[in-house]
N, C-alpha and C positions, 0 to 999 in steps of 0.2 A: 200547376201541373194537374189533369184531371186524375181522378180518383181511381176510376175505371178504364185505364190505358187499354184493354183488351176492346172497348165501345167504339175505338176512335177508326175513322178512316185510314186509307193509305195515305192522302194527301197530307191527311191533318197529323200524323206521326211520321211521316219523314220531317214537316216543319219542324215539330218538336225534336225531333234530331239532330235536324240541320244546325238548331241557334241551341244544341248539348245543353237542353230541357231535360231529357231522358234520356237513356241510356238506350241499343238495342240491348243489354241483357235485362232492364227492366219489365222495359215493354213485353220480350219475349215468355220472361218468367209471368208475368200478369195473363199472356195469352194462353200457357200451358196449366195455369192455374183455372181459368175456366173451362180449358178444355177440358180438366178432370172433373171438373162439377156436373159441366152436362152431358157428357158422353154414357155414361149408363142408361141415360132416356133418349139418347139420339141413335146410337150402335152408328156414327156418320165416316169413321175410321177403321179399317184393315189393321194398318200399322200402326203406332207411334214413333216419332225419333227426338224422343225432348233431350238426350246425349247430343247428338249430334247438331238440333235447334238453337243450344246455349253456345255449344263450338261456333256455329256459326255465329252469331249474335255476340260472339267476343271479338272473331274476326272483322265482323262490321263495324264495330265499337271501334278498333284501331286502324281502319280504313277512313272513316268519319275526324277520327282525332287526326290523323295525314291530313286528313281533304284529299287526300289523292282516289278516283275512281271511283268519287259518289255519285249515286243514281238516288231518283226519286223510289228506286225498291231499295235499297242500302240499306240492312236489318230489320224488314218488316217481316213480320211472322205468317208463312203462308202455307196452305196443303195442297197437293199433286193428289187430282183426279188416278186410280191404282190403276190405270191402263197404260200411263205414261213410265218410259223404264228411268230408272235411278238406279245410278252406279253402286252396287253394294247394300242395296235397298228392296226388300221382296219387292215384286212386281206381280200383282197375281189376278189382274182383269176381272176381280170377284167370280172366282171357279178356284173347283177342287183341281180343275186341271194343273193350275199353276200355283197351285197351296204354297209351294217351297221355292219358287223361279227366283233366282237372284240376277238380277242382269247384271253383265259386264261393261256395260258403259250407258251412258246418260241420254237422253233422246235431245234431240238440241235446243227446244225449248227450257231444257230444265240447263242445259249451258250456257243460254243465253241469259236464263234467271240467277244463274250461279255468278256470273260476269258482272249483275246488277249486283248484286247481294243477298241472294236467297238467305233467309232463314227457315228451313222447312220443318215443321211439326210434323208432319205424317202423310201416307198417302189415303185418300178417302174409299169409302165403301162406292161400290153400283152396282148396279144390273150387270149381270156375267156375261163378259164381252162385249158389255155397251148395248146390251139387244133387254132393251124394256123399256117402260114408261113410267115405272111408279117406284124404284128402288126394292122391290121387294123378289127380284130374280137372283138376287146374290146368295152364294155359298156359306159367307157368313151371317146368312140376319139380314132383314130387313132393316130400313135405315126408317126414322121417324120422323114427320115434319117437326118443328119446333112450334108452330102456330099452335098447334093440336097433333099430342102423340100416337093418339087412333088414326091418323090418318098419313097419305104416303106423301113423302115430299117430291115427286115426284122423278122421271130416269129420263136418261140411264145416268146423272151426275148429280144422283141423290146424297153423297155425303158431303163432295164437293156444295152443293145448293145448304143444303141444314147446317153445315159448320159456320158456314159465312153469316147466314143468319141468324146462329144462337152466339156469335162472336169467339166461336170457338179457335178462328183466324181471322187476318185482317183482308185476304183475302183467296183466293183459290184455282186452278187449272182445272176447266173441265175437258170434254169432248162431245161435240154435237156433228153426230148421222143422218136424224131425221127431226131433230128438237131437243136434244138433251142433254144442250146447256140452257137452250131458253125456257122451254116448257118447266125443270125443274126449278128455275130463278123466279118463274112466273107464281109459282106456287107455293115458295118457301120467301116470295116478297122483299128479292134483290135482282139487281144489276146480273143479268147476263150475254153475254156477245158471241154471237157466232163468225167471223170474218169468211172473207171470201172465199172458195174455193184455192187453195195454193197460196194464200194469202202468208198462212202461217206455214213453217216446217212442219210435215208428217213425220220425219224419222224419229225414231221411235218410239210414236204412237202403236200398239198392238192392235193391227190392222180389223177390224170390221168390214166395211163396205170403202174398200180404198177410192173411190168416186166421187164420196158422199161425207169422209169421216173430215171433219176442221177442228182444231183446239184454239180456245179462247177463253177469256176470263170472267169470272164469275164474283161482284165484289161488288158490294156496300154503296156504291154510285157513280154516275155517270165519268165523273173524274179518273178515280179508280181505273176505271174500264181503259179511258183512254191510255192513262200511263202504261198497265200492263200490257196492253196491244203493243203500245212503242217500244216495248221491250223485248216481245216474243219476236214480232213480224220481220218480214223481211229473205230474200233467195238466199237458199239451203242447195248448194253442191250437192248434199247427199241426198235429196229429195228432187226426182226429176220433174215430182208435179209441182213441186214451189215456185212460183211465178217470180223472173227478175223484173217485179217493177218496184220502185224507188219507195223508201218508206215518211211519208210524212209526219211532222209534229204533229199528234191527234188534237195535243190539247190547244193546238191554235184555233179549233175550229171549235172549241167551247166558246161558244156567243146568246146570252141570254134572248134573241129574240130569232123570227122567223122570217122577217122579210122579204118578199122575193121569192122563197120557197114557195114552190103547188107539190100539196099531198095528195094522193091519190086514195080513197076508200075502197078497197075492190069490193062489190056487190057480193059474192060468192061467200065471202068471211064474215058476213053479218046479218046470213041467214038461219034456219031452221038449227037445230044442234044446241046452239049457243045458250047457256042459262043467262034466267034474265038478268041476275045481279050484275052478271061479265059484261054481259051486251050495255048495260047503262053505265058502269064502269068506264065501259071504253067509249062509248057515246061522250061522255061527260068529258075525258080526258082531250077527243078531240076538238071537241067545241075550244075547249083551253088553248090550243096549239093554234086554231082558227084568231082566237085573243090577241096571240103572239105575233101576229103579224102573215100566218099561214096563209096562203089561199086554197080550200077543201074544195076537192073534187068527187062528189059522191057518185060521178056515173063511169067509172073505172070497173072495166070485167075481165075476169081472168077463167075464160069458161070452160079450159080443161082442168079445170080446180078439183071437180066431184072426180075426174081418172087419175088424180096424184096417189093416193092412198095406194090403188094396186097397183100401179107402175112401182112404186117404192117397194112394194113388199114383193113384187119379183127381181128388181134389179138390186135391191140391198143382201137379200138371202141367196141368189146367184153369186155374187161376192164374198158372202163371206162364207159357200161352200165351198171357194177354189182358196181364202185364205186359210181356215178352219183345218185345211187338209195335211197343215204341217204335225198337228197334234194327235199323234199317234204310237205316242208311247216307246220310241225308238230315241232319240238325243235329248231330250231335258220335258222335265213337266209329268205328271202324274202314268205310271205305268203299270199295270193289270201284267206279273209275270207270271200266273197260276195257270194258262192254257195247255193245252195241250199243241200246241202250237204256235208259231208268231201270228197266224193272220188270228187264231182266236185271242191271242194275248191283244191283239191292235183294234179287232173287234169287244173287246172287252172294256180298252182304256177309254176307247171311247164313249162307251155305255155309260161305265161307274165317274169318267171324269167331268163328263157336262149335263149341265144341269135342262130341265124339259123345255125351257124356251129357246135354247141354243140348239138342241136335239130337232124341235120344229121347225127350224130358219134352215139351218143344214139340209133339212130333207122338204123343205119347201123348193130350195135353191138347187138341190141336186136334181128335183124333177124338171124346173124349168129351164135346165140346159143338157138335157138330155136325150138322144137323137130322137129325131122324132116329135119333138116338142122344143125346141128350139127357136124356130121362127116360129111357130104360136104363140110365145112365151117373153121370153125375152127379146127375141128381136121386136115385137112388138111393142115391148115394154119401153124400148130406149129410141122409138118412133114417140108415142107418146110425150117421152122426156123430152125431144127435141121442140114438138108441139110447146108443151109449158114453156120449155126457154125462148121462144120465141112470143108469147103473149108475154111474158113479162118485160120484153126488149119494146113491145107496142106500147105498154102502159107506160114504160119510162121514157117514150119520146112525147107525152105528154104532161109527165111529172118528176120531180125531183126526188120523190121517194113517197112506200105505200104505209097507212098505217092500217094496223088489223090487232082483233085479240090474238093471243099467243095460243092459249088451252081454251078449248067451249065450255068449260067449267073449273070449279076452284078446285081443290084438294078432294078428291074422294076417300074414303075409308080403306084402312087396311085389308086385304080381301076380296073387298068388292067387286074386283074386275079380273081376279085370277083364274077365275074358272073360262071367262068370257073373252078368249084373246083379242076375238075383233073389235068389241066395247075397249079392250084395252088400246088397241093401234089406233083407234078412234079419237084418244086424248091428243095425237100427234096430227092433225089433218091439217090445222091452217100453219103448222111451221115443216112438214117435210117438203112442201114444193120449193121452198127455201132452198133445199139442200138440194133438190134435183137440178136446179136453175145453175149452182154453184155460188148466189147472191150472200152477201153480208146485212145479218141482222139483230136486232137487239131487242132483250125485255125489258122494259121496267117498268115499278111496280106506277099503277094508277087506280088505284082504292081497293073497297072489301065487298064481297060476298059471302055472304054467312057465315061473317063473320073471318075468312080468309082470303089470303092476300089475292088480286087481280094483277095480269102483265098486260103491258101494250106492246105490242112488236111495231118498231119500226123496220120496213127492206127499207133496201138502198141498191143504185147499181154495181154491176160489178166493180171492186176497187174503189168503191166511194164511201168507204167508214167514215170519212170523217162528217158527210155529209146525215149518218146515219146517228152521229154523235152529236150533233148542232141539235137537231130535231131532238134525240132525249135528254141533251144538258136543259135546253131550252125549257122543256116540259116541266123537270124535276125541280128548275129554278121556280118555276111558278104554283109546286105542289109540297107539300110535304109528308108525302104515302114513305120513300124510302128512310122518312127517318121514324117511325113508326119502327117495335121491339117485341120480339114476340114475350109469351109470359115467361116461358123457364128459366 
């Protein structure tokens, strides 16, 4: 039995479960024992619930001892990105607004992991409301990479990304808007998956940019990924965007080679911007895939690429000023009752309750749907959208899927881009068209830049993870970057 049960994968510890090697109250206990080691240098946790982690982890124990209703998740020690609601569990989307929100029931990803066998530690830190890029928008603290604690592990599913990496769990639920499950995986050098548009349940997810927002798993490798997708996915009744199409075995479509597959390079993602360690990182990485049996296509163009950025950042902050608008200090969540009045008490909660990046998205999105600026703005913006979804429909009638870097650079320093918003939405350029498309995609790690971790994103077409999953099993089989540890 390994020494350090808290190192081990999801795959590689439900084994040991399955053939009653260890226990989940072991395991779990070995998990909650690092997570108190590193968490004073991470700050990558809101909550904890190690009461509630060991309850579970008993109930798993005599689930296992049954045999009855075992899953490949059955007692694995995991954390909920804080945007996702948990029954009796703060939920508080890293804002003052929602410091004290308790939900009253589970969003259905977390029912569908409870049904596996959740064991949950805690819900993680991020960027307030899912709106940043580097983890350091939160109400409680910034979260720190584990590679290097001067620096950000990247957002909005910064503690989700760092927990996973400093093994603080075995594995995690983030949410990606515009990049942030991948961008943050890419930089804290794990496994991240964004699935398709509708792919997975929204309900309740605490809405950002409902168009744009998908939750997916965030975990130690390729395998991982697949099993938790298999577990979340799949049509939600309560979710009208949740697509009923059928959900596949992921992990059948783990195949160490590439055969037969054409990858597509789009030109656009491995120009100007890009540092060069990333750029030769990912160079390197496809050459590898090309090894495998790929056939690389480097004259793939996706040329409304440079208009993705402001289309995102009108149609993402459009959205979330028509969701944002429930928070007003009047039925739950932080309220300002010192006015002289309700509209100043409503005008107030929302002053002292959200923090300046949320404050800017709000009054970005309030302008551009506002008369007189409406078709200037946003109708233009979702012309645009239409544009990219349809080059990326051209480039997959020529290929099976695109590879590109995730972020144009590793980890940047704490600070560095707080003052600079557009340098900051700048980290997100080659994965928000992603998110516009509605496409499924994934990071994983393929080497270092000074010294920190590089992501490769594979797309894939719409509803084609698995195909998105061959291509990084494939990869990771033939590298050994995700087993690579950071120092803490």
């Amino acid at each position: 039995m390994p020494s350090d049960l808290f190192r081990l994968t999801v795959h590689e510890a439900a084994s040991l479960l399955a053939r009653r090697q260890v226990s989940s109250l072991e395991l779990t206990r070995a998990v909650l024992d690092r997570l108190g080691q590193v968490e004073g240098h991470l700050n990558a946790f809101v909550t904890l619930t190690p009461e509630l982690a060991l309850e579970q982890a008993r109930e798993a124990d005599q689930r296992l001892a049954r045999g009855e209703g075992v899953t490949p998740l059955t007692g694995i020690p995991a954390a909920i990105k804080d945007v996702i609601c948990t029954r009796g569990v703060r939920t508080t989307c890293g804002s003052r607004m929602l410091e004290n929100f308790v939900p009253p029931y589970d969003a259905t990803v977390v029912q569908r992991l409870k049904a596996a066998g959740l064991v949950m530690v805690g819900k993680t830190n991020m960027d307030e409301f899912a709106m940043g890029s580097s983890g350091e928008n939160s109400y409680f603290g910034p979260t720190r990479n584990p590679w290097d604690l001067e620096r950000v592990p990247g957002g909005s599913s910064s503690g989700s990304a760092a927990a996973v990496a400093a093994d603080a769990c075995l594995y995690a639920l983030g949410s990606d808007t515009g990049g942030s499950i991948r961008q943050p995986a890419a930089l804290c050098g794990i496994v991240g998956l964004k699935p398709t548009y509708g792919r997975v349940s929204r309900y309740g997810l605490v809405a950002f940019a409902s168009s744009l927002d998908q939750i997916g798993p965030m975990t130690k490798d390729v395998t991982d990924a697949a099993l938790v997708l298999g577990a979340i996915a799949g049509h939600d009744p309560h979710d009208s965007t949740s697509a009923p199409v059928e959900v596949p075995d992921y992990t059948a479509a783990l195949v160490p080679d590439l055969k037969g597959l054409r990858l597509g390079v789009p030109r656009e993602y491995m120009g100007e911007g890009v540092e060069e360690g990333v750029r030769k990182a990912v160079e390197e990485a496809i050459a590898r895939l090309g090894e495998l049996g790929a056939e690389v296509d480097w004259e793939v163009s996706l040329p409304s690429t440079p208009y993705a950025l402001a289309c995102y950042y009108i149609i993402a902050p459009s959205e979330a000023s028509a969701n944002l608008a429930r928070y007003d200090g009047v039925k739950y969540g932080y309220s300002y009752t010192e006015g002289d009045s309700v509209w100043e008490n409503m005008e107030r909660t929302r002053q002292f309750g959200f923090g300046a990046e949320v404050k800017r998205r709000i009054m970005l999105g309030t302008y551009a749907l506002s008369a007189g600026y409406y078709d200037a703005y946003y109708l233009k913006a979702q012309r645009v959208r239409t544009l990219i979804r349809r080059e990326f429909e051209a480039a997959f009638q020529r290929c099976h899927a695109l590879v590109t870097p995730v972020s144009p650079t590793p980890a940047f320093r704490l600070g560095e881009k707080v003052a600079d918003p557009l340098q900051m939405y700048l980290s997100d350029v080659f994965t928000i068209p992603v998110n516009i498309a509605g496409l499924p995609a994934i990071s994983v790690p393929c080497g270092f830049s000074q010294g920190l971790p590089v992501g490769l994103q594979v797309i894939g077409r719409p509803f084609d993870e698995p195909t998105v999953l061959r291509v990084a099993y494939a990869y990771q089989q033939a590298s050994d970057w995700h087993r690579r540890r950071p120092p803490i």
